[in-house]
N, C-alpha and C positions, 0 to 999 in steps of 0.2 A: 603711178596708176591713179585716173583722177575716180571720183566716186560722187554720190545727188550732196552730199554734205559740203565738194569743194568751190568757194566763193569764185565765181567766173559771172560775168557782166555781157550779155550778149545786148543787139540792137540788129537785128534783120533788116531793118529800112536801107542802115549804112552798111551794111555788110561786117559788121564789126564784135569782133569777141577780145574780153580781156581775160588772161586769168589772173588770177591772184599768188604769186609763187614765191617762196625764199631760197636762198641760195647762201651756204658755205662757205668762206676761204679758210681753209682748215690748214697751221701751216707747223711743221717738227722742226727742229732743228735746219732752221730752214729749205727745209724741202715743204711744197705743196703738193695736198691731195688730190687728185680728182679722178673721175670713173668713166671707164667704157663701158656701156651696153651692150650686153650681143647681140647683134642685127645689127648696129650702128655703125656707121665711120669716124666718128664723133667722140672727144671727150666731153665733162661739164661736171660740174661742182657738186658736191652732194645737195639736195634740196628736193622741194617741190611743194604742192599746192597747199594753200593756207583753204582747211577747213571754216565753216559757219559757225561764229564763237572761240574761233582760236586764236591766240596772240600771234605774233612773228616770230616772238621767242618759244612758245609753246610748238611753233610749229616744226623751227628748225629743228628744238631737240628733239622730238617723232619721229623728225628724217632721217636724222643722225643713226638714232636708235633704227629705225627701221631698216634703211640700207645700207648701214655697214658694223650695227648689232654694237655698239658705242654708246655707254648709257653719260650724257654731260649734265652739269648742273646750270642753272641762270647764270651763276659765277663765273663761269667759264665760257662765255661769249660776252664777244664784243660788237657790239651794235656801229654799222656803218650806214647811214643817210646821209641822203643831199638835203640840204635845206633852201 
């Protein structure tokens, strides 16, 4: 659910929106998580939009916490970027 607080990057000239989102690969015993929506066809990762002032790490663990009620520490995520 996005909210006035979530970083999204609009330009109407180009017709052009970005948001701002993080994303999960949350994995046990190697098995992966990931979530249906009701309404949806769709699986996807737990995640979603980076609020104004929030890290990536601050945000994942919100999501965590938030959609599937999972409280994690910084310690416990592993950070993946491309460089």
């Amino acid at each position: 659910m996005s909210n006035s607080n979530d970083l999204v990057f609009k330009n109407e000239e180009l017709n052009f929106k970005f948001n701002f989102r993080v994303a999960a690969i949350i994995v046990n015993n190697d098995e992966y998580l990931i979530q249906k929506t009701d309404g949806n066809d769709y699986y996807s990762l737990i995640g979603g939009h980076v609020q104004f002032g929030e890290s990536t790490e601050e945000t994942i663990i919100r999501e965590i916490n938030e959609e599937i009620g999972i409280t994690i520490s910084p310690k416990d995520i592993k950070l993946i970027e491309s460089k």
